[in-house]
C-alpha positions in Angstrom: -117.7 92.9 200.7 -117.4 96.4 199.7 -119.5 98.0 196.9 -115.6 98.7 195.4 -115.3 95.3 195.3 -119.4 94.4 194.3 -119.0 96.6 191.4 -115.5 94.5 189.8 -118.3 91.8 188.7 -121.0 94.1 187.0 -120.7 96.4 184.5 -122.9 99.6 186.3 -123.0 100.2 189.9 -125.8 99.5 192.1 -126.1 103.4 192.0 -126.4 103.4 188.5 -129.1 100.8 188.2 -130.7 103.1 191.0 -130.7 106.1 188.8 -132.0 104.4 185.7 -135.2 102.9 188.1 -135.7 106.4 189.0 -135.4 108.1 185.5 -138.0 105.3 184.4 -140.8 106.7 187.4 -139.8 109.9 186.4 -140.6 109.7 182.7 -143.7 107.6 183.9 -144.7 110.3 186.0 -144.2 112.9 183.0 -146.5 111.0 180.9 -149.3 111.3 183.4 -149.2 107.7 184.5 -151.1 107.2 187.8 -148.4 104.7 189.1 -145.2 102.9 187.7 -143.1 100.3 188.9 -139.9 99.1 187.3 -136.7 96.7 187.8 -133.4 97.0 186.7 -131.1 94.2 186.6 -127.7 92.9 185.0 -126.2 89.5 185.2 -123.3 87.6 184.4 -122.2 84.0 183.9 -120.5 80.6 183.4 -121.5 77.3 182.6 -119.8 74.4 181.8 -120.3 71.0 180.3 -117.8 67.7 180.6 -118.1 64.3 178.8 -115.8 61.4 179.0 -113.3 63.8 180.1 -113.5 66.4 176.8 -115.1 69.7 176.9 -118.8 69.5 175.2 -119.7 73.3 175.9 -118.8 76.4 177.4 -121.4 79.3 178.0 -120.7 82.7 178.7 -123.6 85.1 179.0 -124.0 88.4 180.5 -127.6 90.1 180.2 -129.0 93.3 180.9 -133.1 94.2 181.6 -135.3 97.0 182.3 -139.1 95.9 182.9 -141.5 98.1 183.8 -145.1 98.4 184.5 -147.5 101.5 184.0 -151.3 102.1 185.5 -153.6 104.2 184.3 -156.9 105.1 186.3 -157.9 104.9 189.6 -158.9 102.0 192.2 -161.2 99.7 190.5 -160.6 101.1 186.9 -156.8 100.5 186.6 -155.5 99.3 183.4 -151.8 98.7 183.1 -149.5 98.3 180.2 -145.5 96.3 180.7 -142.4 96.6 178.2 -139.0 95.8 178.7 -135.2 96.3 176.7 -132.1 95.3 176.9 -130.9 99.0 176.1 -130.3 100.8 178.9 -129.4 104.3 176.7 -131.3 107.7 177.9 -133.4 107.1 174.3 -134.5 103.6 174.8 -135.8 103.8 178.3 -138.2 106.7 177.3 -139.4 104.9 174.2 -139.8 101.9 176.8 -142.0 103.8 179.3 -143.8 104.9 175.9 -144.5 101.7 175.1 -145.7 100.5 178.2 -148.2 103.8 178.6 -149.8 103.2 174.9 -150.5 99.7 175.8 -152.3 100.6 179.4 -154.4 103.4 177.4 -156.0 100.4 175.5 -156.1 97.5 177.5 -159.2 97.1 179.6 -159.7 97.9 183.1 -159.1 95.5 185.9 -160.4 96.1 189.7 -157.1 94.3 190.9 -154.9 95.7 189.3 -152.3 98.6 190.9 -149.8 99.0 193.0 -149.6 97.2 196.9 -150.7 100.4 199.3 -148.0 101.8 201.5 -148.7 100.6 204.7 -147.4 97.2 202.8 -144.0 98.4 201.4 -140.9 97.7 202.7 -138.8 100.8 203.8 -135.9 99.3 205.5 -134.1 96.2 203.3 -132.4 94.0 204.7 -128.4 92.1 204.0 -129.1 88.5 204.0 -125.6 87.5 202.5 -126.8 86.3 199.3 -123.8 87.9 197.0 -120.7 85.5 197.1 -118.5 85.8 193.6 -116.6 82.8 192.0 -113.7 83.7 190.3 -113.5 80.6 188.2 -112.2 80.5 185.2 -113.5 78.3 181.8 -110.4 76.1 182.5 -111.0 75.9 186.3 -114.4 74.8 185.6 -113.3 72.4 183.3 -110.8 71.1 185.4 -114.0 70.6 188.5 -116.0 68.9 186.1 -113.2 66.1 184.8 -112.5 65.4 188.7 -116.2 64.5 189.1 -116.6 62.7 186.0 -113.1 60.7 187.0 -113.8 59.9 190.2 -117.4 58.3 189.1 -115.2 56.4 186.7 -112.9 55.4 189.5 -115.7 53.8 191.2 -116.5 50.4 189.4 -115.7 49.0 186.2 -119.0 49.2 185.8 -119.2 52.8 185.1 -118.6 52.8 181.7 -119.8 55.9 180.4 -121.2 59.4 181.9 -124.0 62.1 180.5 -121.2 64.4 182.1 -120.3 66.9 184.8 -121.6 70.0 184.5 -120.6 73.6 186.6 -122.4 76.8 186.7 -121.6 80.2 188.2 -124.0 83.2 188.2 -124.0 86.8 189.5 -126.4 89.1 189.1 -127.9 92.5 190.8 -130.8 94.4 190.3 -132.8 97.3 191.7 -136.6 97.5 192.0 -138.3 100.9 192.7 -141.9 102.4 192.5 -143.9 105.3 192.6 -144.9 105.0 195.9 -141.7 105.0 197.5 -139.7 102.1 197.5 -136.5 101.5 195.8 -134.5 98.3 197.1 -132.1 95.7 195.6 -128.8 93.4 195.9 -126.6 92.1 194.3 -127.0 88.0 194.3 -124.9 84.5 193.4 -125.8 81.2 192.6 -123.5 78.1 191.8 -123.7 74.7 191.5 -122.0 71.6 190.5 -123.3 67.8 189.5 -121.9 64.7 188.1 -124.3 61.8 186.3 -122.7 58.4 186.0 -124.1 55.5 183.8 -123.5 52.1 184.8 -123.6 48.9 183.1 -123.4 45.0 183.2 -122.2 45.2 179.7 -119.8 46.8 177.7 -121.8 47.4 174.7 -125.6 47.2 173.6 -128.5 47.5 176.2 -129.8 45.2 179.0 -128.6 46.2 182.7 -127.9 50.0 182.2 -128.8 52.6 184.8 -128.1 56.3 185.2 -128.1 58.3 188.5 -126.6 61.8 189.6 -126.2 64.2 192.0 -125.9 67.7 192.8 -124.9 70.9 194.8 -125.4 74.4 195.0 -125.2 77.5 197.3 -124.9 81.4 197.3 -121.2 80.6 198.2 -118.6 78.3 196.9 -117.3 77.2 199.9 -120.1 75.4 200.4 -120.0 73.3 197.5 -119.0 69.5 198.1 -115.8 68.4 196.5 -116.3 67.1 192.9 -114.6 64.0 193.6 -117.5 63.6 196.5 -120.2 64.2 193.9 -119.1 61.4 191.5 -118.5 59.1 193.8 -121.9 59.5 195.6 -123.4 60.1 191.4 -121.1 56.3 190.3 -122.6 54.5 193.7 -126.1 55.8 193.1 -126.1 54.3 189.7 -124.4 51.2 190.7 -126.8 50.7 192.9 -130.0 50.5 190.5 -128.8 47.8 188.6 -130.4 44.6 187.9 -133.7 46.5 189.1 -137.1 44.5 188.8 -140.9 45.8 188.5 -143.0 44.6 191.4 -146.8 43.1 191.2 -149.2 46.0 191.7 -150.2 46.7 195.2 -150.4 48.8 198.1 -147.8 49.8 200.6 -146.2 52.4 202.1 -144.0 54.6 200.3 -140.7 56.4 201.6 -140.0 59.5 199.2 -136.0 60.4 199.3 -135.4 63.4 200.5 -135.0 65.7 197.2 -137.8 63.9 195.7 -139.9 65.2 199.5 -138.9 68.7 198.2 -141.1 68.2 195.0 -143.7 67.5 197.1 -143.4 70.8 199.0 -143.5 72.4 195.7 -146.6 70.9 194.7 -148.2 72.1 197.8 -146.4 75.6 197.3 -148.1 75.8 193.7 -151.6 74.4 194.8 -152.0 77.5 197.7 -150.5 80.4 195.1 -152.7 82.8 195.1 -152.6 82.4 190.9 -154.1 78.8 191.1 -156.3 79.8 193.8 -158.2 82.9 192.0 -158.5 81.1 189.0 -160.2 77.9 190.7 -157.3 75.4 189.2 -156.5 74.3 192.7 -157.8 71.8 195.2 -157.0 74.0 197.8 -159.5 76.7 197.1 -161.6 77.9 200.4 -159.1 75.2 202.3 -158.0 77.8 205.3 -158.1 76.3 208.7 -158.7 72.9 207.3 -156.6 70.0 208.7 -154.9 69.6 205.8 -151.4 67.6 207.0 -151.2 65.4 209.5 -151.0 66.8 213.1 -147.9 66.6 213.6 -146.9 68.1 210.4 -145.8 71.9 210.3 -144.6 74.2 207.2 -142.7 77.3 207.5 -142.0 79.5 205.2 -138.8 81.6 205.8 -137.3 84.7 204.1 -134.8 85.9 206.5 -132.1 82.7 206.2 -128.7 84.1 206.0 -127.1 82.5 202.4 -130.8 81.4 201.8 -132.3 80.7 198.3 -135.0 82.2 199.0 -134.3 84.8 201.3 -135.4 88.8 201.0 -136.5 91.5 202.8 -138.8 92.2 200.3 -140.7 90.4 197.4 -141.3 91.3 194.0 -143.7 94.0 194.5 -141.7 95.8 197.4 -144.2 94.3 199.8 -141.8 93.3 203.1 -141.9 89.7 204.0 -142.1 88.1 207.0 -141.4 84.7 208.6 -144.8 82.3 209.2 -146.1 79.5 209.9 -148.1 78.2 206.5 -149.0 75.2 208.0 -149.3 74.2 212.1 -150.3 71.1 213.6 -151.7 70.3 210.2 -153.6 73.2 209.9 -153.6 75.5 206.7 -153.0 78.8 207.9 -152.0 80.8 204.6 -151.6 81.3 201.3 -149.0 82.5 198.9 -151.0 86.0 197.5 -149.3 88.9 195.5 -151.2 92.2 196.1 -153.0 91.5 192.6 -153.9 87.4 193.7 -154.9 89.0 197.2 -157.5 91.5 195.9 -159.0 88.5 193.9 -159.2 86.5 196.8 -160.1 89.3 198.9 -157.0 89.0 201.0 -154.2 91.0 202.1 -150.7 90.2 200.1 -148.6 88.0 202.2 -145.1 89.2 200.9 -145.2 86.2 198.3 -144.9 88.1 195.1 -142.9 85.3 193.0 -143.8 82.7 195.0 -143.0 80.9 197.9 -139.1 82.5 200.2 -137.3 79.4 202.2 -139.7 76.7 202.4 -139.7 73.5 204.7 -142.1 71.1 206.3 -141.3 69.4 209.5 -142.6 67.0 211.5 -143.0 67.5 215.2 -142.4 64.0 216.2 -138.8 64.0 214.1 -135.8 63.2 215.8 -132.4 63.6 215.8 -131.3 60.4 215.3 -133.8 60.3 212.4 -131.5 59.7 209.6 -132.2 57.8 206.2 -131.4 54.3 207.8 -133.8 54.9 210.5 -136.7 55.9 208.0 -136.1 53.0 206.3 -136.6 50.9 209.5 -139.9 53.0 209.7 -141.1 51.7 206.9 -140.5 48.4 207.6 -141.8 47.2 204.4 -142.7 49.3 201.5 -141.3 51.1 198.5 -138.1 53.7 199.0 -138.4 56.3 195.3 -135.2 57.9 194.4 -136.4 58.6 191.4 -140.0 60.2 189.4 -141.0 60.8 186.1 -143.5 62.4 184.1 -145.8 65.6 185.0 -148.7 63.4 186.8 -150.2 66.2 189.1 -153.3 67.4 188.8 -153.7 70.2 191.4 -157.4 70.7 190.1 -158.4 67.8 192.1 -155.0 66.9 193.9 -154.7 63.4 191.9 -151.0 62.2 191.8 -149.3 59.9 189.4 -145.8 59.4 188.4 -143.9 57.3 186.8 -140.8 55.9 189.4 -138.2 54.1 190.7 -136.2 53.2 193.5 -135.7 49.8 195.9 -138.2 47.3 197.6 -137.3 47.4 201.6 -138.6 44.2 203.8 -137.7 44.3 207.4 -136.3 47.8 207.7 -133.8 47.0 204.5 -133.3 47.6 201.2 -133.6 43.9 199.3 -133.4 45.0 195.5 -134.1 47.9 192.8 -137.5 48.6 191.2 -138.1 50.0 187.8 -140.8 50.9 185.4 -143.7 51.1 188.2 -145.8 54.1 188.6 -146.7 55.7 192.1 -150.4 57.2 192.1 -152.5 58.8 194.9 -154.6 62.4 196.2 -152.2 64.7 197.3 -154.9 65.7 200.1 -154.8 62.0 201.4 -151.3 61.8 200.6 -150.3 64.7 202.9 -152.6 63.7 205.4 -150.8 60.5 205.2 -147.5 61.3 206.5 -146.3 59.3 208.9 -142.6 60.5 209.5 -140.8 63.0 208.1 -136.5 62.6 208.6 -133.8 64.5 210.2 -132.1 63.8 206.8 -133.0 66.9 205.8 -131.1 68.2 202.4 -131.7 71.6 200.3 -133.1 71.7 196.9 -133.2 75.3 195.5 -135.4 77.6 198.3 -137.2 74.2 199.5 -136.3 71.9 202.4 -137.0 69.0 203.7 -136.1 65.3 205.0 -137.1 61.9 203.7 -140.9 61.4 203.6 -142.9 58.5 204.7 -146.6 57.8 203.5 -148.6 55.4 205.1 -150.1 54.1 201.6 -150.0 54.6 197.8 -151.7 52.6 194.7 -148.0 51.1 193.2 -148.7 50.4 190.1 -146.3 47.3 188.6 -147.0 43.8 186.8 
């Protein structure tokens, strides 16, 4: 796409953005700051939200930032100061880089604090694809989210009501540039669509109701699955949890579904940030080159996926990225460290400014034929969760408890639903506990992964 063509969905040009980032250093530099680093970024939207066929909302929004950051001092006795605005007039942006310098002068100084040194920055950015407009309109939208609904309806007569259909369409682009050279940024899209069906053995009143739902999203459209797919799959889901039971407390294997396996990922993304990990509030501190997985388990993390969620040349400090292996064979081999978490740790930044890129854990032993079916014949007997509640983490001491459900399995199938149980475990011995990992691999946001099988949790039920 041509930046003719970029610049129809924003209201400045990437060149403008560029030139308001540089006016920022400049005023910065005027001031006497030592260093300055600032983003500029615009954004525009959609969202819509169906019920029983009738429009409940639609959302329009379109935004506008400058955030910037000035140091004062040298190495070791930096102090910094950050403002932002919405107004991106010639006045504003000096009173902005104002603001930020008064607040450096009297905030106190902080040895890890600065800029990341040169030999870090990224000079050459990268395309990755990430920009792909949807030119929907409200009405359009409306229109995607009353097939999905409808077709959940279509399912069963037992799909009496819906908590809706819902469709989302973001742009946005933004530039990032600091004092020590860099300048970089893209314009980006996001889009999604879901469907959540309600089913019922009755027509009114409570007893037998269940709820499930489903969803998609991608840089592009095209890559969306049909509404009418979504509320099928969202109507069949929730048909399917009916009649569910609680089971007598025991242990057993559990199989997580494969965007629950995601949240798992995440919770091993936020226990080795280099946030948690400075500030002691992880169980993973001092854990590199510890067999932390199971040996045939390896995580990647990946910033160079064409289309990716996650994907960029550089992160959110300018640092480049690059693609490595976090885990191997079960072996922790890094972190997630800004340049400010690194200097607390004493390590070097690993490009993971703002977190984790494209993240996925894989399991050597996987195979093709691996699909849902054949983890469930893995697990032979055990507990399958489709769904978790509550915030039961504690990634102080890596204790696990949630609130779930999902379906009892004996002899490789499913027999019946479970309800109102509660899952609990150590996420060390629950990592170290995976068994199988599926080829049924599906995307949630910038994580990845298949269904996930581990060998034993505490099932809390009658």
């Amino acid at each position: 796409m041509s930046k003719t063509q970029r610049s129809s969905y924003f209201a400045y040009s990437h060149d403008q953005l560029r030139q308001l980032a540089e006016e920022a250093l400049g005023h910065a530099r005027a001031l006497g700051a030592a260093d300055c680093a600032v983003d500029v970024s615009e954004g525009s939207g959609l969202s819509v939200n169906v019920r029983k066929g009738a429009v409940e909302t639609i959302e329009q929004n379109r935004d506008k930032s400058v955030s910037l950051t000035v140091y004062l001092g040298s190495t070791g006795t930096v102090r910094r100061g950050n403002a932002s605005t919405s107004d991106f007039s010639a006045q504003a942006l000096r009173e902005t880089v104002e603001a930020a310098y008064h607040i450096a002068r009297f905030t106190a100084p902080d040895d890890a604090a600065g800029l990341p040194e040169p030999e870090f920055i990224e000079r050459a950015p990268r395309d990755f694809d990430l920009f792909h407009p949807w030119d929907l309109s409200a009405a359009a939208a409306v229109e995607l989210g009353q097939r999905g609904e409808a077709a959940a309806y279509a399912v069963s007569p037992l799909v009496r009501n819906s908590d809706g259909a819902s469709v989302s369409v973001q742009h946005g682009q933004f530039v990032s540039a600091n004092s020590r050279g860099f300048c970089g940024g893209y314009p980006y899209s996001r889009h999604s669509l879901a469907v959540s069906a309600i089913a019922s053995r009755k027509a009114r009143g409570s007893g037998g109701m269940q709820r499930d739902d489903w969803y998609v999203s991608a840089r592009d459209p095209a890559e969306l699955a049909a509404p009418e797919k979504l509320g099928d799959y969202a109507a069949r889901r929730a048909l399917a949890r009916l009649d569910g039971r609680k089971i007598p407390t025991c242990q057993a294997p559990v199989l997580f579904e494969a965007p629950l396996a995601t949240g798992l990922l995440g919770a091993f993304a936020q226990a080795a940030s280099g946030s948690a990990l400075y500030r002691k509030s992880s169980f993973l501190v001092d854990a590199l080159g510890q067999a932390l997985f199971a040996p045939h388990i390896d995580i990647l993390d990946d910033p160079f996926i064409m289309k990716g969620m996650g994907s960029a040349s550089f992160d959110e400090e300018g640092v480049s990225t690059r693609r490595r292996q976090v885990v191997a064979g079960g072996i922790l081999e890094g972190y997630f460290l800004s340049t400010y978490s690194g200097r607390k740790l004493g390590l070097p930044t690993t490009g993971n400014a703002g977190g984790s890129h494209n993240l996925s854990i894989t399991s050597r032993n996987t195979r093709a034929g691996d699909d849902f079916k054949a983890m469930l014949a893995q697990l032979h007997r055990g507990l399958v969760v489709t769904e978790l509640m509550g915030q039961g983490v504690n990634y102080v001491t890596g204790d696990y408890s949630r609130g779930a459900s999902g379906f009892w399995v004996e002899n490789g199938a499913i027999v019946y639903p479970v309800e109102e149980i509660t899952i609990a475990g150590n996420l060390r011995d629950m990592f170290r506990g995976i068994a199988a990992v599926g080829a049924d691999t599906i995307v949630r946001g910038n994580k990845a992964c298949g269904s996930l099988l581990i060998e034993s949790m505490t099932i809390a039920g009658d």
